[in-house]
C-alpha positions, 0 to 999 in steps of 0.5 A, spaced: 518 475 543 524 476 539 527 480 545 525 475 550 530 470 546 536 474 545 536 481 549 537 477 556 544 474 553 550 476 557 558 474 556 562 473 564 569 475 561 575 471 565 576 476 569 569 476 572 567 482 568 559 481 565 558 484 559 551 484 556 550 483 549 543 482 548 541 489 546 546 489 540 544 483 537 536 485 537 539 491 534 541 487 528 535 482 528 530 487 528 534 492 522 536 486 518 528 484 519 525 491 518 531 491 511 529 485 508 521 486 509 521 493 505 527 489 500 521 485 500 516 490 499 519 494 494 520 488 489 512 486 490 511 495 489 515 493 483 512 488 479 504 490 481 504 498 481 505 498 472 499 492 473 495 497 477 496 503 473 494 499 467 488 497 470 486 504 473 487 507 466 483 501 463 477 503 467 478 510 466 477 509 459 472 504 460 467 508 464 465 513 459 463 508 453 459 505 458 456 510 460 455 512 452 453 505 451 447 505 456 445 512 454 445 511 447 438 506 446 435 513 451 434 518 446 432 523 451 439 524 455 443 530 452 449 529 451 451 535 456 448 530 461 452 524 458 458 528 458 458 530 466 454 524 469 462 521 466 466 526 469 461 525 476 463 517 476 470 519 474 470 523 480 467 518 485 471 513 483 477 518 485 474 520 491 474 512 493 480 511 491 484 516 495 479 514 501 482 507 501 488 509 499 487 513 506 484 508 511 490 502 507 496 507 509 494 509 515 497 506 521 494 510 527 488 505 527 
């Protein structure tokens, strides 16, 4: 919509000479615009990423004791067990969040 308000733009010198000046002006639009989006961004980015790393840390540290916790009133679970059904949980978590991380960042669909 932008170009249909500032691309059709022309200046008639006095000579008689058309001189069109739209393009250049979108240009500047469209830069200062795409400029401050990823100004934008990059504060946001700024202030959320130590707050998701601290949360991501957070339930990676959590999820083992949970797991302890839930398997310490069952004394039939062996401590190998406990050990890699951490590391499974641990690692489907890593899968999901890269999954995710795929489809929020892929800009083809």
């Amino acid at each position: 919509m932008q170009d249909v308000l500032v691309s059709p733009r022309r200046f008639t010198t006095a000579g008689g000479v058309s001189l069109a000046f739209g393009d250049s002006i979108q240009r500047g639009v469209d830069t200062w615009a795409w400029e401050w989006g990823n100004r934008m961004k990059g504060e946001i980015d700024a202030k959320v990423n130590p707050q998701i790393a601290d949360e991501y840390l957070e339930v990676n540290n959590q999820l083992p004791i949970m797991i302890r916790e839930w398997a310490k009133d069952r004394p039939d679970i062996q401590e190998s067990f406990i050990q890699d059904y951490s590391r499974d949980v641990l690692e489907g978590r890593n899968r999901g969040t890269e999954t995710g991380h795929k489809y929020l960042t892929d800009t083809t669909n």
